[in-house]
C-alpha positions as protocol buffer text, in pm:
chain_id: "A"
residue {
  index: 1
  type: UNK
  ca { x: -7618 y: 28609 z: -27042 }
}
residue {
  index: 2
  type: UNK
  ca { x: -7294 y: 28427 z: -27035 }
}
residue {
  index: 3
  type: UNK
  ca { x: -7439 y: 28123 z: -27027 }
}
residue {
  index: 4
  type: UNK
  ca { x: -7591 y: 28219 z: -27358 }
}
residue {
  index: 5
  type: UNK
  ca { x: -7235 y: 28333 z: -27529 }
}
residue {
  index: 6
  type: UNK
  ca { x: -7114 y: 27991 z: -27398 }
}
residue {
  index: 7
  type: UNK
  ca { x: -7379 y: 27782 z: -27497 }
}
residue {
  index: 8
  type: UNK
  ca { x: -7354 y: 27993 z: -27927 }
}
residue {
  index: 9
  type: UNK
  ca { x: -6966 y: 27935 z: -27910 }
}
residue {
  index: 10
  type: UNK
  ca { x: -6939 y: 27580 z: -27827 }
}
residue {
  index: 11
  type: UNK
  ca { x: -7146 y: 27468 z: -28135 }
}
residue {
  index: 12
  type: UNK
  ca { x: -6843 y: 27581 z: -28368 }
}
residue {
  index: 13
  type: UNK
  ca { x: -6534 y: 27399 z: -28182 }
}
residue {
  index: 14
  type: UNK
  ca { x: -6797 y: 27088 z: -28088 }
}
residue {
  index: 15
  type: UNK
  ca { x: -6887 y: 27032 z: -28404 }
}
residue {
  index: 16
  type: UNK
  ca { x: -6511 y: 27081 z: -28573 }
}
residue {
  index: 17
  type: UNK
  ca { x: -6342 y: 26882 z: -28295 }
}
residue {
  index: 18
  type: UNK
  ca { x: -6628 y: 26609 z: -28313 }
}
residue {
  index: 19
  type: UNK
  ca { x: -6565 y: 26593 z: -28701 }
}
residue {
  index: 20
  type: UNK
  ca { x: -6225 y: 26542 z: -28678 }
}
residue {
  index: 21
  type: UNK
  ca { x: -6287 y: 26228 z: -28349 }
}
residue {
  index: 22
  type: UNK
  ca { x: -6143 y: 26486 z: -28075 }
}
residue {
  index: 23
  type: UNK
  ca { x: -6331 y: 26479 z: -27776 }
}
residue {
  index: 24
  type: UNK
  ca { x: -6306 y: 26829 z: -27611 }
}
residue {
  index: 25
  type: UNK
  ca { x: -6196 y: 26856 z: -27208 }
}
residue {
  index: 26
  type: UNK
  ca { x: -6358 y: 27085 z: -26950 }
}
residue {
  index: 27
  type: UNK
  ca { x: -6018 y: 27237 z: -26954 }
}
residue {
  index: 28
  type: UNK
  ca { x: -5951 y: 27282 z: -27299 }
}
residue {
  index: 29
  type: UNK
  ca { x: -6329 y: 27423 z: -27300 }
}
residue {
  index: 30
  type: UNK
  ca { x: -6244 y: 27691 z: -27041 }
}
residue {
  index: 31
  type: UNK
  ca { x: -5895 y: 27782 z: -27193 }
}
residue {
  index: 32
  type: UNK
  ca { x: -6036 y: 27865 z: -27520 }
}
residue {
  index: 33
  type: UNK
  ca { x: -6371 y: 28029 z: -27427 }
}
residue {
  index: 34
  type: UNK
  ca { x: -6151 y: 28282 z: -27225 }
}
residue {
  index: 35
  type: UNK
  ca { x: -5929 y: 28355 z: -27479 }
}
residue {
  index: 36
  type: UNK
  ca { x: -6193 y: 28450 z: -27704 }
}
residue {
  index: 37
  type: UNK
  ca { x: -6363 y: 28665 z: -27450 }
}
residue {
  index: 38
  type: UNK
  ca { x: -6148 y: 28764 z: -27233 }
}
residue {
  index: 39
  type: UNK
  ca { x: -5878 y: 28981 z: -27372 }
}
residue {
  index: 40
  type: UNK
  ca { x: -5537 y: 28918 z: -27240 }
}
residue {
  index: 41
  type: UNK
  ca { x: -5499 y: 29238 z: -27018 }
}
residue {
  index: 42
  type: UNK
  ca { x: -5862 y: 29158 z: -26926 }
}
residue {
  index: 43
  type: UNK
  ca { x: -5745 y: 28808 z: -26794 }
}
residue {
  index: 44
  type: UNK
  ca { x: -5386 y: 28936 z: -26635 }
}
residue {
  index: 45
  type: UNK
  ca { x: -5608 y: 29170 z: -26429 }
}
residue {
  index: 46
  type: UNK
  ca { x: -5834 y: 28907 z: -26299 }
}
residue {
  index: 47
  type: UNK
  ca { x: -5486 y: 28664 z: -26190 }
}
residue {
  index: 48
  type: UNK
  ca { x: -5355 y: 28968 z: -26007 }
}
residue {
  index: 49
  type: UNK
  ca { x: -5712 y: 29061 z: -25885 }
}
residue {
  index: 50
  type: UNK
  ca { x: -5704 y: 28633 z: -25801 }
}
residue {
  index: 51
  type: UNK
  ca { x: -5360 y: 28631 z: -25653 }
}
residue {
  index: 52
  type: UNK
  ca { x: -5390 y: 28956 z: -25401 }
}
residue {
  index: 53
  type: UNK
  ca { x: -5739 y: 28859 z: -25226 }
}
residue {
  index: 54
  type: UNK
  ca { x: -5795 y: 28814 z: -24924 }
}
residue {
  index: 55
  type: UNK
  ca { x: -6098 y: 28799 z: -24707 }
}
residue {
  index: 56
  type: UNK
  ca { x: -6085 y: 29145 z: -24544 }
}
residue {
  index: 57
  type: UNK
  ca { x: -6394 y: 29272 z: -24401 }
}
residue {
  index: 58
  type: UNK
  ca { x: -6654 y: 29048 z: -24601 }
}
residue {
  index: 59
  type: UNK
  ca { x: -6817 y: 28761 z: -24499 }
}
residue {
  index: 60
  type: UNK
  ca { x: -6675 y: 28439 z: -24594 }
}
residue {
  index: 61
  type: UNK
  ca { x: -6958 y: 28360 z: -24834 }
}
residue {
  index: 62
  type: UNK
  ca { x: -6869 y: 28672 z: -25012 }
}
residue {
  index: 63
  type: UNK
  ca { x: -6513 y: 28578 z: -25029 }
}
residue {
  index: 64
  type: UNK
  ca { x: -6572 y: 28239 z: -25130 }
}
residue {
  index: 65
  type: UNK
  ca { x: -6797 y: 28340 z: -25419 }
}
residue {
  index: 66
  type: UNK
  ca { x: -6519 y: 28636 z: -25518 }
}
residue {
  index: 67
  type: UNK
  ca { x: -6239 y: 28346 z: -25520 }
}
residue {
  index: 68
  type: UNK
  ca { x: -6432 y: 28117 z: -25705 }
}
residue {
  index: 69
  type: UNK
  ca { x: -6541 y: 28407 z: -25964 }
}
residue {
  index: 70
  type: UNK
  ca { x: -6185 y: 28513 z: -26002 }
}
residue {
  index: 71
  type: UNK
  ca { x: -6008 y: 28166 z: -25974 }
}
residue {
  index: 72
  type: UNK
  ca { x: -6094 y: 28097 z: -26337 }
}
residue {
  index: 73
  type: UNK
  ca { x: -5865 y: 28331 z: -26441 }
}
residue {
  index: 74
  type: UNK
  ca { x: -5568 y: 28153 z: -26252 }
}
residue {
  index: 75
  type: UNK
  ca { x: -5436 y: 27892 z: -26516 }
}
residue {
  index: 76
  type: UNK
  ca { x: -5181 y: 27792 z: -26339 }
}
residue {
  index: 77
  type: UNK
  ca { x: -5383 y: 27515 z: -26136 }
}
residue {
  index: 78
  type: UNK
  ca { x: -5363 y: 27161 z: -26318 }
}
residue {
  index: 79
  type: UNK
  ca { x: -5679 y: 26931 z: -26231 }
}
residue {
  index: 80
  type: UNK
  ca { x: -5470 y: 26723 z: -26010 }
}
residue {
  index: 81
  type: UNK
  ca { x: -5358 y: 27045 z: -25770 }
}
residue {
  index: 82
  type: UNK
  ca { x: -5632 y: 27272 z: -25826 }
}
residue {
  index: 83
  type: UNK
  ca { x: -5842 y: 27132 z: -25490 }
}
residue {
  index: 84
  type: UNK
  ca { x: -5560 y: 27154 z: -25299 }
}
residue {
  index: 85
  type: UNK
  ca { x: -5352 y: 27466 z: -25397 }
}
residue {
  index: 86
  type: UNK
  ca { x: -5768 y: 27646 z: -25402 }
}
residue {
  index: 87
  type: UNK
  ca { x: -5736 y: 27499 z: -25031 }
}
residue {
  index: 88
  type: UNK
  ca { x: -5438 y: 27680 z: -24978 }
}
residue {
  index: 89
  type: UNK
  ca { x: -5478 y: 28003 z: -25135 }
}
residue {
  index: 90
  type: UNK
  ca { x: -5846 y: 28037 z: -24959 }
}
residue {
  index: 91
  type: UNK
  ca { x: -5762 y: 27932 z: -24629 }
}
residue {
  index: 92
  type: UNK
  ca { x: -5446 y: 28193 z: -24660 }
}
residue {
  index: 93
  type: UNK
  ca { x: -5650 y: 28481 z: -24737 }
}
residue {
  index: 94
  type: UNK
  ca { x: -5892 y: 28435 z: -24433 }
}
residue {
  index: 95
  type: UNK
  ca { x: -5929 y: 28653 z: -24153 }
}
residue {
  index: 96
  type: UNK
  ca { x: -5704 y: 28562 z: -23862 }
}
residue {
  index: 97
  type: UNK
  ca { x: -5966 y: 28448 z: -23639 }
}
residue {
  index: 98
  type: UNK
  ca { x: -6134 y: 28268 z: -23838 }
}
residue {
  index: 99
  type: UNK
  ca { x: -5821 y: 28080 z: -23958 }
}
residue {
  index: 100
  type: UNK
  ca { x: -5693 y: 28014 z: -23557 }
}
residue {
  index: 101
  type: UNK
  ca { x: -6077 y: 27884 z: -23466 }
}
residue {
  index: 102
  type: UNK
  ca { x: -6074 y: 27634 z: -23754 }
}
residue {
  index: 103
  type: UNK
  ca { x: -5680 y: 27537 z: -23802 }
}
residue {
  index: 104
  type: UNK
  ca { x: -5709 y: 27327 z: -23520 }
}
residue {
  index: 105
  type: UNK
  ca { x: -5964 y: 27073 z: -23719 }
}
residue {
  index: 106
  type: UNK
  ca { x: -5717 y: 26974 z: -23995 }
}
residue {
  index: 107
  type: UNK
  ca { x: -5935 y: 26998 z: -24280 }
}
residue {
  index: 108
  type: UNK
  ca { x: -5746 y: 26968 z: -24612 }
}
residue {
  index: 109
  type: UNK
  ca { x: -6072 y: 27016 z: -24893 }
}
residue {
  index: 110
  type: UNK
  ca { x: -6110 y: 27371 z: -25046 }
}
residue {
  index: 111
  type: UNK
  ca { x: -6548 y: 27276 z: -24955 }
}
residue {
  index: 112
  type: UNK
  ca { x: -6460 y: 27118 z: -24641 }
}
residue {
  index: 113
  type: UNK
  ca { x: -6266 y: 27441 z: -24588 }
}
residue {
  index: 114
  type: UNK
  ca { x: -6536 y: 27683 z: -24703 }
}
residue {
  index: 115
  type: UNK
  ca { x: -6829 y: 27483 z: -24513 }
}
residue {
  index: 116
  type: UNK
  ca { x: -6629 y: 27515 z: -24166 }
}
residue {
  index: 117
  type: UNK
  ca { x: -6575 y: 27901 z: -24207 }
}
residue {
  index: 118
  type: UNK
  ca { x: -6882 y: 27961 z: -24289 }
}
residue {
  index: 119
  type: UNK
  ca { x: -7038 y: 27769 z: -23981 }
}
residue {
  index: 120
  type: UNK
  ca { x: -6788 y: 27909 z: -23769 }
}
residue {
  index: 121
  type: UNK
  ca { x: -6884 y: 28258 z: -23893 }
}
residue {
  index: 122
  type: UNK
  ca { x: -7248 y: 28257 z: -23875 }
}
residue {
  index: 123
  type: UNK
  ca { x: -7226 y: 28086 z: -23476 }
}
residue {
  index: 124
  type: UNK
  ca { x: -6957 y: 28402 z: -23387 }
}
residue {
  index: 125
  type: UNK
  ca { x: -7179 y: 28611 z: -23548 }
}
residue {
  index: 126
  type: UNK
  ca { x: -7461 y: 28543 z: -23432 }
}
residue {
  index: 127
  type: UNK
  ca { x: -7363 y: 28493 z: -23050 }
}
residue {
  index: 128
  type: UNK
  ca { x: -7202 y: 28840 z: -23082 }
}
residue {
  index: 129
  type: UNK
  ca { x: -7518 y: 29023 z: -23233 }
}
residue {
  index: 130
  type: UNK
  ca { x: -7649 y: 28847 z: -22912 }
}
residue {
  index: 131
  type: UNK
  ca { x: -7454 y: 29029 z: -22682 }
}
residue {
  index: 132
  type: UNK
  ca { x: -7464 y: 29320 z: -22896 }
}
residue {
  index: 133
  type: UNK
  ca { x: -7845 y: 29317 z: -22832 }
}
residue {
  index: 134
  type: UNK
  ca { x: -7791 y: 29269 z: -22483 }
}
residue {
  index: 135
  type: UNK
  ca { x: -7487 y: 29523 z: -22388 }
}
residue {
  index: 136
  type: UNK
  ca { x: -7722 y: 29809 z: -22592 }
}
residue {
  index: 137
  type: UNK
  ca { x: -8024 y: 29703 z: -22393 }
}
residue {
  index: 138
  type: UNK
  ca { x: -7835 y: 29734 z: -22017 }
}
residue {
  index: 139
  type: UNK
  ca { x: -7672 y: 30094 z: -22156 }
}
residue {
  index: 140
  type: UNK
  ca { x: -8049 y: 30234 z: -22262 }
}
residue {
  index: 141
  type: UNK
  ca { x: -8157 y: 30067 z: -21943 }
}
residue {
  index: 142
  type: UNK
  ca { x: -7866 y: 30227 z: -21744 }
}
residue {
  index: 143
  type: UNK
  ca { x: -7910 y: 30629 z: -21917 }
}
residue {
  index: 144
  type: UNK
  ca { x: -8273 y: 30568 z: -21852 }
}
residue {
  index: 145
  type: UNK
  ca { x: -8196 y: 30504 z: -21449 }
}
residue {
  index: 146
  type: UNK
  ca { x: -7935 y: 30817 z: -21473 }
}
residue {
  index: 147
  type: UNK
  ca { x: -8189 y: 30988 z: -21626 }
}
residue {
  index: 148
  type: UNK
  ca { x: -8469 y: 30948 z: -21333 }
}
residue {
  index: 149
  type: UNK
  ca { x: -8177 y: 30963 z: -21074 }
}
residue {
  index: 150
  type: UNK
  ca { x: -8052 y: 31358 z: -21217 }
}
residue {
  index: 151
  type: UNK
  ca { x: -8428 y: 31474 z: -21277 }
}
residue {
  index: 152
  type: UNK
  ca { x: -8449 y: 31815 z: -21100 }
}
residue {
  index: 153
  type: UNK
  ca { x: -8657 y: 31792 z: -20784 }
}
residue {
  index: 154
  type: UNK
  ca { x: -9015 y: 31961 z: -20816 }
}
């Protein structure tokens, strides 16, 4: 759907700006096509929405996918500090553990950053639905030995 708005309001600015020899920026693109649809208290919620997130109790591919939805409403970021300060604000909003188990691998790329928690998530996970698994197998295992061990005698 939004692709659709996008794709019917660039034909009017394209074709002025290409009349007049401007050549329109991915930036300048962005700027305007939120200004038209975005209302202004629309866009100040998203920034404070943007500037309060943190990871909480989602995964990080939920997070990551939040940021990057909400980021666009941050226009503070210049294309030469956007990879970095996304880097910075993304990695700050992680959960603590992940952030200790990949600090220690000096990664410095918003994707590098993303990719890492993500791999680090799923292997925690997955090792602790392991012993999840396990632990709930040895307590049924366990009530069902109580269980034979306190059956009245016939």
């Amino acid at each position: 759907m939004l692709a659709g708005v996008a794709d019917d309001w660039w034909i009017g600015p394209h074709q002025r700006l290409e009349a007049i020899g401007e050549m329109i920026t991915c930036a300048m693109f962005t700027r305007e096509f939120l200004r038209k649809y975005f209302p202004e208290d629309v866009r100040g919620n998203k920034e404070t929405e943007f500037l309060a997130l943190k990871q909480g109790n989602s995964t990080v591919t939920k997070y990551d996918a939040k940021f990057v939805e909400l980021v666009k409403f941050y226009p503070h970021y210049s294309e030469e500090t956007a990879e970095f300060l996304k880097f910075i604000k993304l990695g700050s909003g992680l959960r603590l553990e992940i952030k200790r188990a990949i600090e220690y691998q000096q990664i410095c790329r918003f994707l590098e950053l993303v990719n890492s928690c993500r791999i680090y998530e799923e292997d925690n996970f997955s090792h602790l639905a392991h012993y999840k698994s396990l632990n709930e197998k040895r307590e049924k295992q366990h009530q069902d030995r109580r269980k034979t061990y306190d059956a009245p005698a016939d």
